[in-house]
MDTraj code that builds the backbone (N, CA, C; nanometers):
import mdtraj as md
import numpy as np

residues = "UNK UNK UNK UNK UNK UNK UNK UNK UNK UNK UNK UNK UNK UNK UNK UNK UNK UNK UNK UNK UNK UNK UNK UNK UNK UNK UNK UNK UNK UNK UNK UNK UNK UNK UNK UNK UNK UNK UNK UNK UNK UNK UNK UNK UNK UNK UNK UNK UNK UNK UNK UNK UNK UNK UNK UNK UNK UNK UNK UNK UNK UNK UNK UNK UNK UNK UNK UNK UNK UNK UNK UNK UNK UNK UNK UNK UNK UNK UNK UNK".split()
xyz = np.array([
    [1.9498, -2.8349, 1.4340],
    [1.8524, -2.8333, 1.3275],
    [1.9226, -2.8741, 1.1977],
    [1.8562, -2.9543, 1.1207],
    [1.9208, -2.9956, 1.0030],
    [1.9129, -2.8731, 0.8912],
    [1.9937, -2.9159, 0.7716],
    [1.9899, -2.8461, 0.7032],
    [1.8139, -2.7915, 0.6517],
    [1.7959, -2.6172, 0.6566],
    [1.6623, -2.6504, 0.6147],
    [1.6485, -2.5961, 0.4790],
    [1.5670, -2.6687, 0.3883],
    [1.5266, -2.6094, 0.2333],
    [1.4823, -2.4739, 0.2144],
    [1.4930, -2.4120, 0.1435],
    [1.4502, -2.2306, 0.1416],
    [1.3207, -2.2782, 0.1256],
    [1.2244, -2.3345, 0.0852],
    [1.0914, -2.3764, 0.0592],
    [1.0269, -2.3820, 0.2418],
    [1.1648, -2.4633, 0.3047],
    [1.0871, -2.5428, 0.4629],
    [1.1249, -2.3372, 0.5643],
    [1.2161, -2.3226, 0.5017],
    [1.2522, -2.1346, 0.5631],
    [1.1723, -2.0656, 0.5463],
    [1.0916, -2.0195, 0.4168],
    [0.9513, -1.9872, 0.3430],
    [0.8627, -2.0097, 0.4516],
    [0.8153, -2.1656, 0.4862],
    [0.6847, -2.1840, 0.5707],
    [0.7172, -2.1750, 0.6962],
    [0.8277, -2.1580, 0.7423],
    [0.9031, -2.1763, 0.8688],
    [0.8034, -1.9677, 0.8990],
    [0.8883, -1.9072, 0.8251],
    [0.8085, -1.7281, 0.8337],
    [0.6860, -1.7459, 0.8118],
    [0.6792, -1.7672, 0.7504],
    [0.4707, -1.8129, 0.7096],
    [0.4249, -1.7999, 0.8308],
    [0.4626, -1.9147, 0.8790],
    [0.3640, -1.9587, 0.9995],
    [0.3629, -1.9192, 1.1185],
    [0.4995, -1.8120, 1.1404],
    [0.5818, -1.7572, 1.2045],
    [0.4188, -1.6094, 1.2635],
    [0.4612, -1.5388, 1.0920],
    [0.3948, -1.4580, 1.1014],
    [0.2221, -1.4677, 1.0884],
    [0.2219, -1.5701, 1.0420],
    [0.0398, -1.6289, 1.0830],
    [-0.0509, -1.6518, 1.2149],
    [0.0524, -1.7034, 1.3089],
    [0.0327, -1.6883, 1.4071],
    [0.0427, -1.5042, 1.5172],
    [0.1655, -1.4433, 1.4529],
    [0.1447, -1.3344, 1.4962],
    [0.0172, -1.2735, 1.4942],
    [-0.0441, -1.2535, 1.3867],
    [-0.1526, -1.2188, 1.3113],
    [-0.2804, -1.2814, 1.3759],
    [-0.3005, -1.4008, 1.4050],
    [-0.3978, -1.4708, 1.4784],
    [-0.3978, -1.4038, 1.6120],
    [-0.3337, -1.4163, 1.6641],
    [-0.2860, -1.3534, 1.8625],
    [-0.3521, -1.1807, 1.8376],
    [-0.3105, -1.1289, 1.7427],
    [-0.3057, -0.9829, 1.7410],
    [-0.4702, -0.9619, 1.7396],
    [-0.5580, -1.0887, 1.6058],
    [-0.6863, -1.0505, 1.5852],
    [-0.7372, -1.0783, 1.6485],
    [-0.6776, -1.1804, 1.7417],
    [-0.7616, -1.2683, 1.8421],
    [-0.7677, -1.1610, 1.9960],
    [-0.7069, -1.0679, 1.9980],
    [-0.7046, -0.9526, 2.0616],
    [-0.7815, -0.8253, 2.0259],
    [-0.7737, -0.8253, 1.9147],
    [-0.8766, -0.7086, 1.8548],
    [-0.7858, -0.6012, 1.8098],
    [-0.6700, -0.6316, 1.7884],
    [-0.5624, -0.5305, 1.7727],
    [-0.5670, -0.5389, 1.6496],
    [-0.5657, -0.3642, 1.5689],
    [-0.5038, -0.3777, 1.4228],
    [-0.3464, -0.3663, 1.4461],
    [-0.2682, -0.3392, 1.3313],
    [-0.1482, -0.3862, 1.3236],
    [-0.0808, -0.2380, 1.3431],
    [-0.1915, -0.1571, 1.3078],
    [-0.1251, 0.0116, 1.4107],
    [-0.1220, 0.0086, 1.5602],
    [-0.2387, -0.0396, 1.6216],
    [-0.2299, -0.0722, 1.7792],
    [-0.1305, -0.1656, 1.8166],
    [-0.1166, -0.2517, 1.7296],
    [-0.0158, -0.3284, 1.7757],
    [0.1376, -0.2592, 1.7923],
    [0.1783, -0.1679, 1.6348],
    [0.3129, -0.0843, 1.6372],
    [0.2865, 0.0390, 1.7594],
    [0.1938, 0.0754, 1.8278],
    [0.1584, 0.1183, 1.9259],
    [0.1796, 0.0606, 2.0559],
    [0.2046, -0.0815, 2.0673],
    [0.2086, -0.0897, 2.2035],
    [0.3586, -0.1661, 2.2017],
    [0.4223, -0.2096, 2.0952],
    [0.6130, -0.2212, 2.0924],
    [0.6987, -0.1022, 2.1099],
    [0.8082, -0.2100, 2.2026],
    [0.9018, -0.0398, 2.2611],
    [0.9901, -0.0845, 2.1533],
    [1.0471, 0.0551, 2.0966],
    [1.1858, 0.0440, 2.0020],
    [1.0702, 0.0697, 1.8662],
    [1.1545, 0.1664, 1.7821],
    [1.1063, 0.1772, 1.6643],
    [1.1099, 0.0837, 1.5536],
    [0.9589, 0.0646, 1.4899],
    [0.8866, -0.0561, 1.4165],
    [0.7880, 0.1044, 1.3427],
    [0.7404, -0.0472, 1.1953],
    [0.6347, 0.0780, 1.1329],
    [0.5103, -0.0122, 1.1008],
    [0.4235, -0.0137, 1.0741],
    [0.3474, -0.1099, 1.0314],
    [0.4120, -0.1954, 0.8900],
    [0.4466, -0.1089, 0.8431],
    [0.5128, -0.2157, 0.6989],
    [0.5914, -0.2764, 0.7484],
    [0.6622, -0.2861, 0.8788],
    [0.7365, -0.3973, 0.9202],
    [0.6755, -0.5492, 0.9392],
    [0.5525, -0.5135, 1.0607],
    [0.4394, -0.5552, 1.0919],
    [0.4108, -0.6433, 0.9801],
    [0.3576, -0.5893, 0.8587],
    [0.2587, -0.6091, 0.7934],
    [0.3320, -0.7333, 0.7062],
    [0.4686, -0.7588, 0.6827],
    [0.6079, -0.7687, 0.6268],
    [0.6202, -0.9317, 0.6909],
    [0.6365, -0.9249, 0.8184],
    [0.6410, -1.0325, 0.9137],
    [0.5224, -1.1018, 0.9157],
    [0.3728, -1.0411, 0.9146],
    [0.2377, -1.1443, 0.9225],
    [0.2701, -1.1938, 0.8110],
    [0.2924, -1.1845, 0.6799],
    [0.2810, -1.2199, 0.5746],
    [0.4055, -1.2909, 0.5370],
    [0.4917, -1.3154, 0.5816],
    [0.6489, -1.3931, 0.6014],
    [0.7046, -1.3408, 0.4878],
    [0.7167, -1.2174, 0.4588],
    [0.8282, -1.1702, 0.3665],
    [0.9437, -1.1153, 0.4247],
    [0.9631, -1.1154, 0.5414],
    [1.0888, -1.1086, 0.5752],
    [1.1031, -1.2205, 0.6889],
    [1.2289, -1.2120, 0.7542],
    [1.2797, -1.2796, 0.8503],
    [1.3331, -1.1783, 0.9695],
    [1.2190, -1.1863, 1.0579],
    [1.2561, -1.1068, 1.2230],
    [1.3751, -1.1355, 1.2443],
    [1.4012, -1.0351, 1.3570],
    [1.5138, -1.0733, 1.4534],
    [1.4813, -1.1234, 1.5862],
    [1.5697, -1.2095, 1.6559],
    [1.4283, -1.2567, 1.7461],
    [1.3971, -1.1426, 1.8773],
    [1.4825, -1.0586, 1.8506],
    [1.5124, -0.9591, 1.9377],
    [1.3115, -0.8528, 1.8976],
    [1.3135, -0.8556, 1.7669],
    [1.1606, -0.7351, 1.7162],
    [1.1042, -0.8986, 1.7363],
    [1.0776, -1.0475, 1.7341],
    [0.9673, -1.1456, 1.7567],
    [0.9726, -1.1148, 1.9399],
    [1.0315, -1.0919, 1.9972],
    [1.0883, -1.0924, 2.1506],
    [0.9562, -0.9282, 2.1823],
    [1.0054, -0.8195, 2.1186],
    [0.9501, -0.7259, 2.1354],
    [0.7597, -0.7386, 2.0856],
    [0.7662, -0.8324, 1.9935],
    [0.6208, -0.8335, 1.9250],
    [0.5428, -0.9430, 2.0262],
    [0.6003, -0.9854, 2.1013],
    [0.5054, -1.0870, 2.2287],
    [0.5105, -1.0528, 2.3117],
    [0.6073, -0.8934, 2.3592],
    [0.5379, -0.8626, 2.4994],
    [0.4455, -0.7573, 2.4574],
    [0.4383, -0.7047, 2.3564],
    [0.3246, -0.6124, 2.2997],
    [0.2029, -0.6770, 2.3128],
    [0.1931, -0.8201, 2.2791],
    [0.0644, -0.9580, 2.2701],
    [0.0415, -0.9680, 2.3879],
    [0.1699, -0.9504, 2.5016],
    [0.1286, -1.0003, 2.6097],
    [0.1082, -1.1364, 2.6086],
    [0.2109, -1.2175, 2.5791],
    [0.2516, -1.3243, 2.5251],
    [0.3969, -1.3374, 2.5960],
    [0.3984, -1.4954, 2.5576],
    [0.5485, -1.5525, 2.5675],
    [0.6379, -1.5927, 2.4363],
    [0.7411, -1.5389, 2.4005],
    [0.7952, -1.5408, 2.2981],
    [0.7653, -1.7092, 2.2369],
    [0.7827, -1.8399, 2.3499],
    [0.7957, -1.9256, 2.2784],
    [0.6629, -1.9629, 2.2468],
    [0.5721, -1.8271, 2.2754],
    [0.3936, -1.9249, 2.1983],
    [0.3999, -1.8608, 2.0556],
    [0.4924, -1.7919, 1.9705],
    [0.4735, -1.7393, 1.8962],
    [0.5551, -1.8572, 1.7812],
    [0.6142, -1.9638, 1.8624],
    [0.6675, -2.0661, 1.7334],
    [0.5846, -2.1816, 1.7979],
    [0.4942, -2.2075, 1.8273],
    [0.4530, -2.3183, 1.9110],
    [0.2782, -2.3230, 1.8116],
    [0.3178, -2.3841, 1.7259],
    [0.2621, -2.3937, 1.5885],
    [0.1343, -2.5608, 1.6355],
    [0.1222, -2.5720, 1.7422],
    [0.0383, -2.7456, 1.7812],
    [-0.1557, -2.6345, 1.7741],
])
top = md.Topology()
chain = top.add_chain()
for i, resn in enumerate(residues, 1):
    res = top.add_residue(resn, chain, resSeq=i)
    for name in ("N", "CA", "C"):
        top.add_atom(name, md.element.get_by_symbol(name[0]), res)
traj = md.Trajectory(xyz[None], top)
């Protein structure tokens, strides 16, 4: 991967966590059911932190947040 701009890192989480957020509503899950069905301790302000791309996961809690979706980790960057 080339060098990326903090601007292209910015939308890189954005979209990261936009999509989390889509899968979750598109399930009917709020973002408590959701910290409800991840193993390993999470809080919703983590949750809430990541939909909104103010932080940067580990891919280890994005790994844990798609088998909660019942998902595959790589549909959670698969942005088409």
């Amino acid at each position: 991967m080339s060098n990326m701009s903090s601007m292209e890192k910015v939308e890189l989480l954005k979209n990261v966590g936009k999509k989390i957020q889509e899968i979750r509503i598109g399930k009917g899950l709020t973002q408590v059911d959701l910290v409800g069905k991840i193993q390993g301790e999470i809080d919703t302000t983590n949750i809430s932190r990541i939909e909104s791309g103010r932080t940067n996961p580990t891919i280890f809690t994005l790994y844990r947040i798609a088998n909660a979706l019942e998902i595959e980790l790589k549909d959670l960057i698969d942005f088409k």
